[in-house]
C-alpha positions in Angstrom: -1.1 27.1 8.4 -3.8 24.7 7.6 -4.5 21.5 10.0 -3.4 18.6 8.2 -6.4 16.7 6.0 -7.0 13.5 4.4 -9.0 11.9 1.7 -11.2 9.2 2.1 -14.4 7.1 1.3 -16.8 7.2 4.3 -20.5 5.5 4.7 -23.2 7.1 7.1 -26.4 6.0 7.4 -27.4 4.3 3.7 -24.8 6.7 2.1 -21.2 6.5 1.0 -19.5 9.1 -0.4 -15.8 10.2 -1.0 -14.6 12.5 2.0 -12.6 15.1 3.8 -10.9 13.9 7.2 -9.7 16.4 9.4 -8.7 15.4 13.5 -12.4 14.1 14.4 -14.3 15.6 11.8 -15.7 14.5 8.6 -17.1 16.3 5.5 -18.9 15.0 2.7 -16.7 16.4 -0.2 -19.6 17.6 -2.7 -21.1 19.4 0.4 -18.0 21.5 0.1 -17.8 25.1 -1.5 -16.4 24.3 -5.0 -16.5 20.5 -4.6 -20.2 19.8 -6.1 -20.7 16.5 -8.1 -17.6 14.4 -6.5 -19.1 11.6 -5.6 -16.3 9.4 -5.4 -12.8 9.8 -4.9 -11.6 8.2 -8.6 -13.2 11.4 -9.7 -11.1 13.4 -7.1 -7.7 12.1 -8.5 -9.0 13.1 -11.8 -8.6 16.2 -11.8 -6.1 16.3 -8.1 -4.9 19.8 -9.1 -7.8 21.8 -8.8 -9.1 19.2 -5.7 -5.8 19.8 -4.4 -5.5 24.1 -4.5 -9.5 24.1 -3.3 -9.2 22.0 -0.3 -5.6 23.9 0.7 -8.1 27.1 0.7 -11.2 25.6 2.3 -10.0 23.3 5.0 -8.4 26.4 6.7 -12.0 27.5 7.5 -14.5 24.3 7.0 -18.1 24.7 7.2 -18.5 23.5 10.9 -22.7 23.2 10.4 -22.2 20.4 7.8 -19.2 18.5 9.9 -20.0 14.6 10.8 -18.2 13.1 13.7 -15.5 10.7 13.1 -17.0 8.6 15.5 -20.4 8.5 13.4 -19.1 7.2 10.1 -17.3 3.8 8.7 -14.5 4.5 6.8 -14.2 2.0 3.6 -11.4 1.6 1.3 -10.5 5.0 0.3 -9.9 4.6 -3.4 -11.3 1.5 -6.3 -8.5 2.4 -8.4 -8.2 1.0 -12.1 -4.5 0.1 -12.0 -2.6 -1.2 -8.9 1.0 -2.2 -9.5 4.0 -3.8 -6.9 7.2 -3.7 -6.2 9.1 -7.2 -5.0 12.2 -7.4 -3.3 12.4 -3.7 -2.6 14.1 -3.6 1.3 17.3 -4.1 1.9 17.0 -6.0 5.2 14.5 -8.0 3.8 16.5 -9.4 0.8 19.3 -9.6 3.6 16.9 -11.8 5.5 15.8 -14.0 2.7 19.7 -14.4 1.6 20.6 -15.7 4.9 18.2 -18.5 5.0 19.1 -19.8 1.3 21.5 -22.2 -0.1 22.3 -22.7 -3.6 25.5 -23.7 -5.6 26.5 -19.8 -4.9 26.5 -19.5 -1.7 27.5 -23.3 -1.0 29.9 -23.4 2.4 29.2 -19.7 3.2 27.6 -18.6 6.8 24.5 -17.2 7.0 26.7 -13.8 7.9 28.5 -14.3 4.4 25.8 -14.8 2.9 23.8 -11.1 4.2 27.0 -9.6 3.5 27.0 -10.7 0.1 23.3 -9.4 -0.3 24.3 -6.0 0.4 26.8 -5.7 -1.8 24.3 -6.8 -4.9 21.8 -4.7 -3.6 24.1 -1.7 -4.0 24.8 -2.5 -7.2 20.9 -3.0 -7.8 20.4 0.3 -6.3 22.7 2.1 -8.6 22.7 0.2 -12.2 19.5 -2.4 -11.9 15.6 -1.4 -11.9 12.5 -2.4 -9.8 10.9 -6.0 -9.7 7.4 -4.9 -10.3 3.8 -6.5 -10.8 0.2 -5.7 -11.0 -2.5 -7.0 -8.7 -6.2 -6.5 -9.5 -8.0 -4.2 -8.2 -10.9 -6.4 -6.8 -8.4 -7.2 -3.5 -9.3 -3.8 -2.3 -10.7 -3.8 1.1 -11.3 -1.2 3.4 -8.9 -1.0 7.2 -11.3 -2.4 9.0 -12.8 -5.1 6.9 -11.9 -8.7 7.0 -9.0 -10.8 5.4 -10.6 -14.0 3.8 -8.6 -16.5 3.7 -9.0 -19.0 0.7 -9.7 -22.7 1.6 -6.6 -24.2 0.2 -4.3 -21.5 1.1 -1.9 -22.9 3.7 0.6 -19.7 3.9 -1.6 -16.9 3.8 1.4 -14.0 4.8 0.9 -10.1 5.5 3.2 -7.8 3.5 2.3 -3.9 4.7 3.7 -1.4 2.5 4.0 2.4 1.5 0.5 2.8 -1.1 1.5 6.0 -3.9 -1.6 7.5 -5.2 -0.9 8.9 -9.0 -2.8 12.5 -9.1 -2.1 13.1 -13.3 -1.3 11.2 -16.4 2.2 10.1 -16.7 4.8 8.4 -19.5 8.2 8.6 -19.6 8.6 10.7 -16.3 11.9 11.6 -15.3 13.1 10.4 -11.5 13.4 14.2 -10.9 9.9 15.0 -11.7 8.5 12.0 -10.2 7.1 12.7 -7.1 4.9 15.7 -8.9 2.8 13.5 -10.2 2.2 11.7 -6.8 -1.1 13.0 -4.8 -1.0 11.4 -2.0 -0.3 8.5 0.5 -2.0 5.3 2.0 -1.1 2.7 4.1 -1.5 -1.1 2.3 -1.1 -4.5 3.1 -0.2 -7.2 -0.3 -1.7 -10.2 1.6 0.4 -12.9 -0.3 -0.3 -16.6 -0.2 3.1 -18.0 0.1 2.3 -21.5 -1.3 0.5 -20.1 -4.1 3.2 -18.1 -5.8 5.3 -21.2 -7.8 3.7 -23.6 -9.3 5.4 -26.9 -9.4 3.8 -28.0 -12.7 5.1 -25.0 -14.6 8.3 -24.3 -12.6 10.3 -22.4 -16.0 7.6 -20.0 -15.9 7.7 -18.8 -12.7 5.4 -16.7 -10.2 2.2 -16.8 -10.5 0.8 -13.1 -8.8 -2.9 -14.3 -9.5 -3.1 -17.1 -7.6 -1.1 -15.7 -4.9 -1.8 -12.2 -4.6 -4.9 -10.9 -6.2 -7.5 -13.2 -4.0 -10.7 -11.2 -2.8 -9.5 -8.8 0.4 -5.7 -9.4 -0.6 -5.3 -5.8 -0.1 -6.5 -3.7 2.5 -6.0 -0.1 2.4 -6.2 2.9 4.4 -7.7 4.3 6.4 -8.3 7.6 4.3 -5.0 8.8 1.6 -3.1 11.9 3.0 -2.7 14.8 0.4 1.5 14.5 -0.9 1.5 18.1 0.4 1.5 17.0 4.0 4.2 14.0 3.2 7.6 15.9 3.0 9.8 13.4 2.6 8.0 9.8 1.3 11.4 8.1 2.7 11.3 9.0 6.2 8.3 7.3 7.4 8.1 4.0 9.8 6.1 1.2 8.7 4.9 -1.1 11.3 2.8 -3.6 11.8 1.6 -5.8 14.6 0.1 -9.5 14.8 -2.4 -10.2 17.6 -0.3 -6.8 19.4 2.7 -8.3 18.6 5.2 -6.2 16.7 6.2 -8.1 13.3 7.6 -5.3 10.8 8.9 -2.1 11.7 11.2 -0.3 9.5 11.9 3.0 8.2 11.1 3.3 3.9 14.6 4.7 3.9 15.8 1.2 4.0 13.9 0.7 -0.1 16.7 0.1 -2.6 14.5 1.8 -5.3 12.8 4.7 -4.0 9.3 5.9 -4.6 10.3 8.2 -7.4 12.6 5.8 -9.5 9.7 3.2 -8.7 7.7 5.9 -10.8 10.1 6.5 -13.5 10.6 2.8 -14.1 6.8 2.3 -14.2 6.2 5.4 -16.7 8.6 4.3 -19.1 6.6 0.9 -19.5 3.1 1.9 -19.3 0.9 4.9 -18.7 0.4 5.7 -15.6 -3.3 6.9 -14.6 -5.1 9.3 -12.2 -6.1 7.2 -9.0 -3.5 4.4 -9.9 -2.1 2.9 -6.7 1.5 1.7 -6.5 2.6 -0.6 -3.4 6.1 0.3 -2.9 7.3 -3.1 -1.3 7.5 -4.4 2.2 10.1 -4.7 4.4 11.4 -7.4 6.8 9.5 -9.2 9.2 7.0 -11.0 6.8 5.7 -14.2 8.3 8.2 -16.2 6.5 10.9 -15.1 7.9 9.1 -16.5 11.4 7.1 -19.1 9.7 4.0 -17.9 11.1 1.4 -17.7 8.4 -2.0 -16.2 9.4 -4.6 -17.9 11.0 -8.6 -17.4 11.5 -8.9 -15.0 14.1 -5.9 -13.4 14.1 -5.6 -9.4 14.3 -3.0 -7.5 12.1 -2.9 -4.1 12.6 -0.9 -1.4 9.7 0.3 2.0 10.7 3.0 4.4 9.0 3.5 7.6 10.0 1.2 10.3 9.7 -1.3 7.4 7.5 -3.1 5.9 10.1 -3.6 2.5 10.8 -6.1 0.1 9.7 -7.0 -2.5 11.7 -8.4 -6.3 10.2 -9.6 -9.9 11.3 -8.6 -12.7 9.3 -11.8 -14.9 8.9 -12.0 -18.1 6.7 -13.4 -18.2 3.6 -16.7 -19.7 3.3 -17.3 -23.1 2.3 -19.2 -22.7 -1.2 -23.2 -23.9 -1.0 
């Protein structure tokens, strides 16, 4: 059976160059048989079948003489995809969460216990006969897992959001929820860094959220370390996701708690637009966001992402610079 591989984006010396990661060893891709002229791994996803069935035959026997050490390179955001697209409200303890701390004319003289209870039951009946709240984010938030998270002067909730990352490996529109997850070529670990205060505007409040002010600020979404091939991901919705602030554990939940999973997330996005080779989709973040403890990040502060078998990246929050 072949040892477990990943692919990544890795800088050594003056070079970067898309990757193979296996235990504490890292190839250069093009140096592998077969693999000539991928420079970068946007090319890799375009063409992830034939990447795919030549890396299942050469990683059981890599070429040990052109092997870096782990320890030698810096791994950078994996993929610069050209479409990265969200999913809100997608955990059920997190809705649950955010139930129990509103009031409004429906819930009026209920508990906060009523109040979760009556969140489940919707969030069935989401699960079963609503779809996915989904947005898109720009891909110039990509950072690498162990870059920086700038936060913008101004911004005075700055919250973490770490979530499953879906890397699209073919061309897809109008996919069925079936045949989802064969168009999926791997996993990643994310983080949709959301400013908190940034996301209504109180000048246009019948308009409602506004995703570029609030989520698509530069660094707003780290990712990594490297992607893991879907082959080596049996079951997308049996993985933990946890995260820690400053070593302190914040979110840690299983994706089987998503109310729309990975492949209806798929299906829903395919029948609006075309999906693309190397297209990222964060599949929403569960409970535990600094909201819910009012604990927005600071400068200084150390959140760490890891979900099984992904890795984890690691980041310092910094402030933005004060312009010249």
């Amino acid at each position: 059976m072949t040892q477990e591989y990943a692919i990544g984006t890795a800088s050594h010396g003056q070079r970067t160059f898309a990757c193979v990661i296996q235990g504490e060893r890292v190839w250069e891709l093009a140096r592998l048989p077969g693999m000539a002229g991928f420079r970068d791994t946007l090319a890799v996803f375009e063409v992830w079948h034939y990447v795919d069935q030549q890396l299942a035959v050469v990683m059981q026997a890599p070429p040990v003489e052109c092997a870096i050490a782990l320890a030698d390179v810096r791994l950078e955001a994996p993929l610069r995809p050209r479409q990265i697209f969200c999913t809100g409200a997608n955990y059920r303890k997190h809705v649950a969460e955010l139930t129990a701390k509103q009031s409004d004319p429906s819930t009026a003289g209920m508990t906060p216990e009523e109040r979760v209870e009556m969140a489940y039951k919707m969030m069935e009946g989401r699960a079963r006969n609503g779809t996915p709240y989904a947005f898109v984010k720009l891909p110039s938030a990509v950072t690498g897992p162990y870059d920086h998270i700038i936060l913008p002067n101004g911004v005075e909730e700055p919250d973490w959001e770490l979530e499953l990352g879906v890397v699209i490996g073919r061309s897809a529109r109008h996919i069925s929820r079936e045949d989802a997850l064969s168009v999926v070529a791997g996993f990643l670990v994310t983080n949709d860094i959301s400013s908190r205060d940034r996301i209504y505007r109180s000048d246009m409040k019948a308009i409602g959220t506004d995703w570029l002010s609030s989520k698509c600020q530069e660094s707003f979404l780290p990712t990594g370390p490297w992607i893991k091939p879907a082959r080596f991901v049996p079951d997308p919705q049996n993985l933990q996701i946890t995260l820690k602030l400053n070593g302190k554990i914040m979110q840690d939940e299983s994706t089987a708690d998503m109310i729309f999973d990975v492949a209806r997330q798929i299906e829903y996005l395919s029948s609006l637009v075309r999906l693309l080779p190397g297209d990222i989709i964060c599949t929403g973040s569960p409970a535990g966001n600094g909201t819910h403890y009012q604990r927005f990040l600071q400068p200084g502060d150390v959140v760490e992402g890891t979900i099984t078998g992904l890795g984890t990246q690691r980041l310092t929050c910094i402030r933005e610079p004060v312009p010249a």
